[in-house]
C-alpha positions as a Markdown table, in Angstrom:
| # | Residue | x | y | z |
|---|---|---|---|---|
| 1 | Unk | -67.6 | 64.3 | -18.9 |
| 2 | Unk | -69.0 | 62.8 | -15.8 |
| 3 | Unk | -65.7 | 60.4 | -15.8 |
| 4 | Unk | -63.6 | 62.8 | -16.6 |
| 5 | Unk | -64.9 | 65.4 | -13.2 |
| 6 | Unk | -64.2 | 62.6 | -11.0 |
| 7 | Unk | -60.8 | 61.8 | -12.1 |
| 8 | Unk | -59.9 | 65.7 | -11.5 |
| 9 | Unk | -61.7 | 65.1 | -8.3 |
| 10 | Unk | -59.8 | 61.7 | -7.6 |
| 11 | Unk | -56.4 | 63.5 | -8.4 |
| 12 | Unk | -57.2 | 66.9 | -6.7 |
| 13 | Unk | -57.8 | 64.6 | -3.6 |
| 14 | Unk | -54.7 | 62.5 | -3.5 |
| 15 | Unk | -52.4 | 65.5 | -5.1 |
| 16 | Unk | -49.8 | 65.7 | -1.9 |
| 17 | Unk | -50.1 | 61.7 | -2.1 |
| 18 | Unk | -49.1 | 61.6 | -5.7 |
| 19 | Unk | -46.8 | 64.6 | -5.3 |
| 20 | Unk | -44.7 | 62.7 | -2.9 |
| 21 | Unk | -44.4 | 59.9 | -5.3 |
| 22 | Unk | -43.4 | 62.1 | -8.1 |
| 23 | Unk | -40.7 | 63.4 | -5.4 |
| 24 | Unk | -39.3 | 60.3 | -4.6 |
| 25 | Unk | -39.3 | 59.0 | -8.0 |
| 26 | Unk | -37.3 | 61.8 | -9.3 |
| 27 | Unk | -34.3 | 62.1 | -6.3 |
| 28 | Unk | -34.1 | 57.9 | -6.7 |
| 29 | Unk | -34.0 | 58.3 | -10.0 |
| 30 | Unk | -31.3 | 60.8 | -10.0 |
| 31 | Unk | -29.4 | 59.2 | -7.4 |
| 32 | Unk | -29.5 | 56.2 | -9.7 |
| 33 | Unk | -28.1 | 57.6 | -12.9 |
| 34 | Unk | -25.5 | 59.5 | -11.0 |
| 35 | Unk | -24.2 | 56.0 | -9.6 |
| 36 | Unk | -24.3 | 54.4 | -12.9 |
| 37 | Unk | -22.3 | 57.5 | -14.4 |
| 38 | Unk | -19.4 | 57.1 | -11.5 |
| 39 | Unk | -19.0 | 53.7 | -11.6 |
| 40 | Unk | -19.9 | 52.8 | -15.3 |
| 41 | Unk | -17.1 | 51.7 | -17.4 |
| 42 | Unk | -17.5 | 54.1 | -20.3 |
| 43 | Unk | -17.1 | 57.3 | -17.9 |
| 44 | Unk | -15.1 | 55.9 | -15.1 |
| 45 | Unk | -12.2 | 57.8 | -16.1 |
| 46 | Unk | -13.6 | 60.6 | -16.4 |
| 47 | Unk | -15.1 | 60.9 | -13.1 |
| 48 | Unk | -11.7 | 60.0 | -11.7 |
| 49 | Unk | -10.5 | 62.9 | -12.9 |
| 50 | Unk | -12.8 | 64.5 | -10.1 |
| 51 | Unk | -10.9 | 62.7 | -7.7 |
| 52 | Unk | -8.9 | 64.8 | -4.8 |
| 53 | Unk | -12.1 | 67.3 | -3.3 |
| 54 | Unk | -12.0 | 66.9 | -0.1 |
| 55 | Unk | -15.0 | 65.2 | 1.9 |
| 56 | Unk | -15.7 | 68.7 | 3.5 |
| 57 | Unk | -16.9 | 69.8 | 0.1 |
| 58 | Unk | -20.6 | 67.8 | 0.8 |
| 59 | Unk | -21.0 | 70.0 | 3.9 |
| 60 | Unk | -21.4 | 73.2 | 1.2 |
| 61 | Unk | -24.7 | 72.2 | -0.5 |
| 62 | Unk | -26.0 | 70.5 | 1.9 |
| 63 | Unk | -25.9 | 73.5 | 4.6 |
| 64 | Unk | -27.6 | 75.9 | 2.0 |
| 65 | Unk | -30.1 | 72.8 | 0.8 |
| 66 | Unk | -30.9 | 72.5 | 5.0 |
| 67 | Unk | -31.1 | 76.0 | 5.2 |
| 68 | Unk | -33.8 | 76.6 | 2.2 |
| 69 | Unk | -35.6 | 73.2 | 3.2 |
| 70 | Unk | -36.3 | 74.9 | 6.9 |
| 71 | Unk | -37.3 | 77.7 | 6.0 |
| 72 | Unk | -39.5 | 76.5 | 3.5 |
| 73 | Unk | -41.2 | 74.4 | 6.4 |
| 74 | Unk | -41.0 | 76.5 | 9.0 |
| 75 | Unk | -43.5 | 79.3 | 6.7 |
| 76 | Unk | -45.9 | 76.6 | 5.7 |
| 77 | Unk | -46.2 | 74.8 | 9.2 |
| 78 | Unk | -46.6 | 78.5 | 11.1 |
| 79 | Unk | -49.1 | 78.6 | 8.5 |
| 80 | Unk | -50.5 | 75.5 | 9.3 |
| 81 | Unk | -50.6 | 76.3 | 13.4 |
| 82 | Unk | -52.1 | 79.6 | 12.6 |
| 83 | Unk | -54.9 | 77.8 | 10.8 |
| 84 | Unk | -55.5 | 75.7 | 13.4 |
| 85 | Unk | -55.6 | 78.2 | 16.2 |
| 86 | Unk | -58.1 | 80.1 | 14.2 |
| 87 | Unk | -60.7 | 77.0 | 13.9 |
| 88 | Unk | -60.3 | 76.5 | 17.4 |
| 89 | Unk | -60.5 | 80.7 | 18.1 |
| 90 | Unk | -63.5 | 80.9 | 16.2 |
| 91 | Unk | -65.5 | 78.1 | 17.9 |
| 92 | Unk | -64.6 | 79.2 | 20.6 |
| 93 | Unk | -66.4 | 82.6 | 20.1 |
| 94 | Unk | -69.4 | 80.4 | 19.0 |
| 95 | Unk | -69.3 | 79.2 | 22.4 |
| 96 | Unk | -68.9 | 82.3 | 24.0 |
| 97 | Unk | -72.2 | 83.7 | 22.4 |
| 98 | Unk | -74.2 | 80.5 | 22.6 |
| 99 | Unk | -73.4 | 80.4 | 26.6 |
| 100 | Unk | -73.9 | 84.3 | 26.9 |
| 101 | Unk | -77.5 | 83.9 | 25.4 |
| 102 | Unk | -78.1 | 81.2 | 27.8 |
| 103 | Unk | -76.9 | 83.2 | 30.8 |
| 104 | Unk | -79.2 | 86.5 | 30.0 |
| 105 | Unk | -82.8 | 86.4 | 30.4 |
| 106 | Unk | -83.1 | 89.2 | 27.8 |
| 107 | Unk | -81.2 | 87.2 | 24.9 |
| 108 | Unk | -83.5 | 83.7 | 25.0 |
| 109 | Unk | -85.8 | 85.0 | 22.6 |
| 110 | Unk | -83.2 | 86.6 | 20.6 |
| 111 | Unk | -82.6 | 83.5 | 18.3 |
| 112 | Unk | -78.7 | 83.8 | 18.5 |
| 113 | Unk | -78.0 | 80.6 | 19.4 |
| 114 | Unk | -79.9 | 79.6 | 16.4 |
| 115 | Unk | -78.0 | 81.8 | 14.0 |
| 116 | Unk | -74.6 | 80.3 | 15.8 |
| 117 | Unk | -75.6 | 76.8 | 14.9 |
| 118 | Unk | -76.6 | 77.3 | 11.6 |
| 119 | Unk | -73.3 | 79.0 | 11.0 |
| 120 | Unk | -71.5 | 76.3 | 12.7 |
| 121 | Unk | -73.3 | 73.7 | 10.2 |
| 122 | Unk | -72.4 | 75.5 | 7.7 |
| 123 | Unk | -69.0 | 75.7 | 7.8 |
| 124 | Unk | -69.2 | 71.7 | 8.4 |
| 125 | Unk | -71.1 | 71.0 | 5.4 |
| 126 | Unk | -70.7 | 73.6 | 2.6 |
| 127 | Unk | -67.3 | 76.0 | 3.4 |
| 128 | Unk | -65.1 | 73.5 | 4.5 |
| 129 | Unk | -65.5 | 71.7 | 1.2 |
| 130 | Unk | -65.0 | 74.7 | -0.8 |
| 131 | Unk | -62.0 | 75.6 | 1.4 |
| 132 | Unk | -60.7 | 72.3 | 0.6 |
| 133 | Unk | -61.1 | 72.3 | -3.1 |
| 134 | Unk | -61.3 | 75.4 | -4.7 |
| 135 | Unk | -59.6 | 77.6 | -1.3 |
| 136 | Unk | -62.8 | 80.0 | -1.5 |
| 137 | Unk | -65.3 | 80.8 | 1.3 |
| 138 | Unk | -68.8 | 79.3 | 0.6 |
| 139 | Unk | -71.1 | 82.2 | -0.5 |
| 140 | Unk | -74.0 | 80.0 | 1.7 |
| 141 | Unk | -71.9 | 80.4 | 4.8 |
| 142 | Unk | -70.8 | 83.6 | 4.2 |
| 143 | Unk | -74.3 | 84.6 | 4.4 |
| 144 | Unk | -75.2 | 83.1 | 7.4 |
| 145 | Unk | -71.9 | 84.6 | 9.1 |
| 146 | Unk | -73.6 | 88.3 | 7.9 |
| 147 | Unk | -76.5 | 87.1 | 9.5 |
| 148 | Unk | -75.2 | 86.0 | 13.0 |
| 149 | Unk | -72.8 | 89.1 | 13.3 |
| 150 | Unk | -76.3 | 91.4 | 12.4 |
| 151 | Unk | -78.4 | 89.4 | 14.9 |
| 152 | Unk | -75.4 | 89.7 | 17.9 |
| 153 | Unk | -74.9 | 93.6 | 17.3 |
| 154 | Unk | -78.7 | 94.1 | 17.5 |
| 155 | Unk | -78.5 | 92.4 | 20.7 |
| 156 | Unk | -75.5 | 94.2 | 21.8 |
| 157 | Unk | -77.7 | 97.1 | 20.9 |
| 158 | Unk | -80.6 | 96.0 | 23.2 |
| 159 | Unk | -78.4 | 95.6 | 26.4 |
| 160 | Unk | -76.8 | 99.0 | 26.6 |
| 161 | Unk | -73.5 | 99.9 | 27.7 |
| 162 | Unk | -72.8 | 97.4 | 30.5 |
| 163 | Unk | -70.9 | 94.0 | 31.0 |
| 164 | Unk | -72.7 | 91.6 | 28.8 |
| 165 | Unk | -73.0 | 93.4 | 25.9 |
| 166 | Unk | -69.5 | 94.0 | 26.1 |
| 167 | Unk | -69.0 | 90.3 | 26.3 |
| 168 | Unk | -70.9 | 89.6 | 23.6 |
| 169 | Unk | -69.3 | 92.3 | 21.2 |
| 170 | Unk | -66.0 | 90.7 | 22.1 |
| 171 | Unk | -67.5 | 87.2 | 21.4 |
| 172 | Unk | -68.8 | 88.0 | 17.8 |
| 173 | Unk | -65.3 | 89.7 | 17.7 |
| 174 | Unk | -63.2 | 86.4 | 18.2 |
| 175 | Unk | -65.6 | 85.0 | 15.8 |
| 176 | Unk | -64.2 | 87.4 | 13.4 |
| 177 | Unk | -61.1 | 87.2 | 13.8 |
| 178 | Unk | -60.9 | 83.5 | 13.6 |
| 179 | Unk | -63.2 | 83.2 | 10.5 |
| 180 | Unk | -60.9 | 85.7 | 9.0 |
| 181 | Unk | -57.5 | 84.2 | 9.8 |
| 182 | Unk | -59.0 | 80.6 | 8.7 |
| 183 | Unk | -59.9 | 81.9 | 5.3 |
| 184 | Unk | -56.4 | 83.9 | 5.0 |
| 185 | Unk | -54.4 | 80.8 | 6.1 |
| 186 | Unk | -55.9 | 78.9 | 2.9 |
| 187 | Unk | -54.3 | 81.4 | 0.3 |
| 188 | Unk | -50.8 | 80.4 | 1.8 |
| 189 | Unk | -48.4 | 79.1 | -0.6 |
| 190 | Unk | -44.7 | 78.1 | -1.6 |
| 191 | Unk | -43.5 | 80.1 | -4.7 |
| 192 | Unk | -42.4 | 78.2 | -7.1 |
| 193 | Unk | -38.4 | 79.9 | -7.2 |
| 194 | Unk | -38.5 | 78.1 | -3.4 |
| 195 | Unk | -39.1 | 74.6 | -4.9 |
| 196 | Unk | -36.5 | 75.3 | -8.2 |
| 197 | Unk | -34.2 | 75.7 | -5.3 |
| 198 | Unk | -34.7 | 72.8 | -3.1 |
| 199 | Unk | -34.9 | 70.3 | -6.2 |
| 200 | Unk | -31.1 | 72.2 | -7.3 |
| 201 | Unk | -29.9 | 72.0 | -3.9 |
| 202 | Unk | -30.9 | 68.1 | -3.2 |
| 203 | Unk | -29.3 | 67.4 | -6.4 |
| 204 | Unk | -26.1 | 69.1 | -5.4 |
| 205 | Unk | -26.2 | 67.3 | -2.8 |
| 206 | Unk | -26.2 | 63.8 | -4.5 |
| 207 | Unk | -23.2 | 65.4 | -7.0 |
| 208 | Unk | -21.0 | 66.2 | -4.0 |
| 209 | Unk | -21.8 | 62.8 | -2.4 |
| 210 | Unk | -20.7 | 60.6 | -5.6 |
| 211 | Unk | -17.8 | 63.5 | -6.3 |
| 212 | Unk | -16.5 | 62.7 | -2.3 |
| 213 | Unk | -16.7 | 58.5 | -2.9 |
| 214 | Unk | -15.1 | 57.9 | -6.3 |
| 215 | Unk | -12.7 | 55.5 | -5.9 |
| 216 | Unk | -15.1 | 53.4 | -3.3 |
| 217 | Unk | -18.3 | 52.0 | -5.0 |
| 218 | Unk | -19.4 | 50.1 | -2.1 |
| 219 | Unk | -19.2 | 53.4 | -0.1 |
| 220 | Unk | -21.0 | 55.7 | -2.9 |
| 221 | Unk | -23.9 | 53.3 | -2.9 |
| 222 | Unk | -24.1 | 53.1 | 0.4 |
| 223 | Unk | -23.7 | 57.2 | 0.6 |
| 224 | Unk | -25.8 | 57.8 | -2.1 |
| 225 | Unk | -28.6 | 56.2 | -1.0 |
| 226 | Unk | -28.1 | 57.6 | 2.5 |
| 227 | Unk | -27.7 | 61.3 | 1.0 |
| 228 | Unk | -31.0 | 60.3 | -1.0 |
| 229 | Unk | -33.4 | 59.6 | 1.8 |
| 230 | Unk | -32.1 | 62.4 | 4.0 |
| 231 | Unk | -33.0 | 64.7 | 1.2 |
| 232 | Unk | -36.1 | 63.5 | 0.5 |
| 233 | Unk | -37.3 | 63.0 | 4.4 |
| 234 | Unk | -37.7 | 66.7 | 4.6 |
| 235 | Unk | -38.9 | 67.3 | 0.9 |
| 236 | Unk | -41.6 | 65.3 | 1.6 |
| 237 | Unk | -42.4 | 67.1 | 5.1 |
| 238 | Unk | -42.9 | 70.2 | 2.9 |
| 239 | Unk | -45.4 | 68.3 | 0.3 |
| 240 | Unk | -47.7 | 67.6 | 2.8 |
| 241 | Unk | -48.9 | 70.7 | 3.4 |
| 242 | Unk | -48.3 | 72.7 | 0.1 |
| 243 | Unk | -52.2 | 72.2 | -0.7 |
| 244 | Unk | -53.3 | 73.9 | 2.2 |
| 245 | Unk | -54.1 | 73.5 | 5.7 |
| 246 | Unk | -57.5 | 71.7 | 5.0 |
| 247 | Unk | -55.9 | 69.1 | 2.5 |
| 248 | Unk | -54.5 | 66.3 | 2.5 |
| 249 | Unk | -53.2 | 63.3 | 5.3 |
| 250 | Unk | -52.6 | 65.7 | 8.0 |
| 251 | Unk | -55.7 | 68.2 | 7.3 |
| 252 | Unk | -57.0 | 70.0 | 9.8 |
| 253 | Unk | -60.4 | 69.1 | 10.8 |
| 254 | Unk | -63.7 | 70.2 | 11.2 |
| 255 | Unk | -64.1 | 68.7 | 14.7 |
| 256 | Unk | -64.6 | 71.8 | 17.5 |
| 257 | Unk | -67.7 | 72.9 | 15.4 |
| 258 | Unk | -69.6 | 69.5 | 15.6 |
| 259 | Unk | -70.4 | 70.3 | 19.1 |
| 260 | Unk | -72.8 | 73.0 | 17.9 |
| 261 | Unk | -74.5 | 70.6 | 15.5 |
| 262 | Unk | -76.1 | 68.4 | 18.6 |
């Protein structure tokens, strides 16, 4: 059983890795047997038949498998950015309240900055692993972010209606909001009719390459495998950050709440 947890956990860790090589696998593979079908002997004939479309038929597929392809990246990497503006939003509250504290007499004793640093931690050490994995907020964390948020509006409560405590009630505020949008930016993800679509589309696009370049083998090879990598470049873009914002090679980090760990 023990083997068996930390295969799923090997796997769950390099799925975009071994997503990618799936990918590439399959379009080469594609590209491969639709060469072999136009120049093979047994079917040339019958692929000449195809012969007369003019090269302007490519431009078809490959306009609606560019359009799909971008807007299938351009949801998951606004995604992405709005994750990564809400780490840095939220420890940026953090820093708002721990400097507030320090510049208020009244506040010292209040045991915020505490309560902000054991949040911080916590999101270092236990959510950002549950994020990661199972794309749930830690129930540890979670706690100590209902503890912080009590501790600031009792303190908010202590200093009356004047600048600071409206400071500080904005602070816990942006802490909010960033905590918030960081956990919503995790649940992100590409429907699966999106990917039956791409996959159609780059395959169209290898078709109408090898349709264009009959009579030429020299010049479908050379097409093909130029029609192959442009599809995948982009394919692959999009696998990098189907697991989420926290995954993979190009994960966001962890790094603007270390500070508060000193």
């Amino acid at each position: 059983m023990e083997n068996l947890a930390e295969q799923a956990d090997m796997i769950a860790r390099n799925y975009e890795s071994l997503m990618i090589l799936g990918i590439v696998l399959f379009f080469v593979t594609v590209g491969s047997i639709i060469t072999w079908i136009s120049l093979g002997a047994f079917s040339r004939d019958f692929c000449l038949s195809f012969e007369g479309i003019v090269p302007p038929f490519v431009t078809f597929p490959a306009i609606l498998f560019s359009l799909t392809a971008t807007l299938t990246a351009t949801a998951l990497w606004e995604n992405y950015n709005t994750a990564m503006q809400a780490v840095q939003t939220e420890s940026q509250g953090l820093a708002t309240i721990i400097d507030l504290v320090g510049a208020i007499p009244s506040l010292k004793e209040s045991g915020l900055t505490a309560y902000a640093k054991q949040y911080a931690k916590s999101v270092v050490n236990d959510e950002w692993a549950t994020l990661s994995s199972d794309r749930d907020p830690s129930p540890i964390t979670k706690q100590y972010y209902g503890n912080l948020r009590l501790a600031t509006y009792q303190a908010v409560d202590s200093l009356g209606n004047n600048a600071e405590s409206k400071a500080l009630m904005s602070a816990i505020t942006t802490v909010s909001n960033g905590r918030m949008a960081r956990l919503a930016s995790v649940t992100f993800d590409v429907q699966a009719d999106r990917w039956y679509a791409i996959f159609v589309l780059g395959i169209l696009v290898q078709l109408a390459v090898a349709i264009v370049h009959l009579t030429k083998p020299k010049a479908l090879i050379t097409a093909m495998t130029i029609a192959t990598v442009a599809v995948l470049v982009p394919i692959c873009t999009i696998a990098l950050t189907t697991s989420g914002p926290f995954v993979g090679a190009i994960a966001i980090t962890y790094r603007p709440f270390l500070k508060f760990m000193k």
